[in-house]
C-alpha positions as CSV (number, residue, x, y, z in Angstrom):
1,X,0.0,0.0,0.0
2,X,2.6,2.6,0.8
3,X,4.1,2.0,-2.8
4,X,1.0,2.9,-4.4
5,X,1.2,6.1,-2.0
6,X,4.5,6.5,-3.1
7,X,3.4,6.6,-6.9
8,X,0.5,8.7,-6.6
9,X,3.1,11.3,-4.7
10,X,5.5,10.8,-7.8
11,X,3.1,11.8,-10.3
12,X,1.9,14.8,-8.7
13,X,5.1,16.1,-8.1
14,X,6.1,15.1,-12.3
15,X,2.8,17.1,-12.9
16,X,3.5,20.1,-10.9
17,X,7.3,20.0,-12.4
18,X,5.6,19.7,-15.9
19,X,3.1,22.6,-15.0
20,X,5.9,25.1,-13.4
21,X,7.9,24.3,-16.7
22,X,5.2,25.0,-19.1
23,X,4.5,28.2,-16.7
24,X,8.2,29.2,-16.8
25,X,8.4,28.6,-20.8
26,X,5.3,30.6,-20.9
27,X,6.7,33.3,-19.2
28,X,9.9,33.5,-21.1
29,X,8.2,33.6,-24.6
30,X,6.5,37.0,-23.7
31,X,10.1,38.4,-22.6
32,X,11.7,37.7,-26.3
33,X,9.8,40.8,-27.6
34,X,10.9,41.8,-31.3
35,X,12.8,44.9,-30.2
36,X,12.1,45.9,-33.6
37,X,8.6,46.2,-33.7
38,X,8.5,47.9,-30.7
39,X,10.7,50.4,-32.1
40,X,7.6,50.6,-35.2
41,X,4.5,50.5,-32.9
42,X,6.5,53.7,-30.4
43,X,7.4,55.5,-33.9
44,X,3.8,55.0,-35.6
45,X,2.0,56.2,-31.8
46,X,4.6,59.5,-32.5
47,X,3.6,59.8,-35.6
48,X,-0.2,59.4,-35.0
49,X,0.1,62.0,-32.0
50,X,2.1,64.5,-34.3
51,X,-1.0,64.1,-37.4
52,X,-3.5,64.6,-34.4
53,X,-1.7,68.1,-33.2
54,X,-1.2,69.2,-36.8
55,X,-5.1,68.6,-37.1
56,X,-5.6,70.2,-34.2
57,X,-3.4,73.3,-35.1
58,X,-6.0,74.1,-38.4
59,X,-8.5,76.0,-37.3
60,X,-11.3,75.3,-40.4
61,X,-11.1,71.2,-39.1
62,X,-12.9,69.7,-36.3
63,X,-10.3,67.4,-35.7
64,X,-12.2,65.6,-32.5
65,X,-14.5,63.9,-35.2
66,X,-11.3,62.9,-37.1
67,X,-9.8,59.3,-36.6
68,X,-6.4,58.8,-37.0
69,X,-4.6,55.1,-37.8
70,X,-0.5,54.9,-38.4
71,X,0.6,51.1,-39.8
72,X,4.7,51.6,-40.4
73,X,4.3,55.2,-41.2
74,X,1.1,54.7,-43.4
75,X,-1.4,57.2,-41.8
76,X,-5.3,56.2,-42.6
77,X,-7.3,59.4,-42.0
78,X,-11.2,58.4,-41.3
79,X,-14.2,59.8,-39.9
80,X,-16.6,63.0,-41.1
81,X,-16.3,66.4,-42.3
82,X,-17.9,69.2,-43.5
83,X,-16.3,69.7,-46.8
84,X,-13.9,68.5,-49.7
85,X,-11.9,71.2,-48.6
86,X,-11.6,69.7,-45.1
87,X,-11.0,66.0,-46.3
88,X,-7.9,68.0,-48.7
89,X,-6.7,70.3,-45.6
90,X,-6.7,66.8,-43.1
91,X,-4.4,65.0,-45.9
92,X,-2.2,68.0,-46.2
93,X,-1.7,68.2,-42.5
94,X,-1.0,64.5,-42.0
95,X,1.6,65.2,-44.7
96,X,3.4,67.7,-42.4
97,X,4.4,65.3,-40.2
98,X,7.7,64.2,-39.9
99,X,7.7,60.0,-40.7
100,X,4.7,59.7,-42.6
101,X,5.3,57.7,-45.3
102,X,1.9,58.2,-47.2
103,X,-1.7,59.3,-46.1
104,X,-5.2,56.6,-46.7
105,X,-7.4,59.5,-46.9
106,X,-11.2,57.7,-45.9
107,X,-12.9,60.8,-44.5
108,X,-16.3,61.3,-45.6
109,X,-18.5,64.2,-46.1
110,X,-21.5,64.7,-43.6
């Protein structure tokens, strides 16, 4: 009887050892980050501020009703304005920004 004891004790302890190293690999995946896209995602959230204060800096835009998107320096303008004007002025003002590479211009008239 005690070796059966003994065998149930042994395989709990190989499934807590199997657990805590499928915990531990888990935990070390996350860790290996691609430095490089990191590096993307921080430059495209710069980016996507500095369209959103150059929209806010023209006057003639409502720039709160104005989406802005930034994939690897590809900025994707969306939301409504008032006029063709406004959907030209937005582009022009994403264009300022240092790092975009190009402008998706999706606005829509109201």
């Amino acid at each position: 009887m005690a070796r059966f004891g003994n065998s149930k004790v042994r395989a709990a302890a190989s499934m807590m050892a199997l657990l805590a190293g499928l915990a531990l690999c888990g935990i070390a995946g996350c860790a290996t980050e691609n430095p490089a896209a990191a590096t993307r995602q921080t430059d495209d959230d710069a980016i996507t501020a500095g369209v959103q204060a150059a929209l806010l800096g023209d006057a003639s835009l409502k720039a709160s009703e104005i989406g802005v998107d930034t994939d690897q320096g590809v900025v994707r303008l969306s939301g409504f304005v008032g006029s063709a004007d406004d959907v030209a002025a937005a582009a022009a003002a994403a264009r300022t920004v240092r790092g975009v590479r190009s402008v998706r211009n999706e606005l829509r008239l109201k």
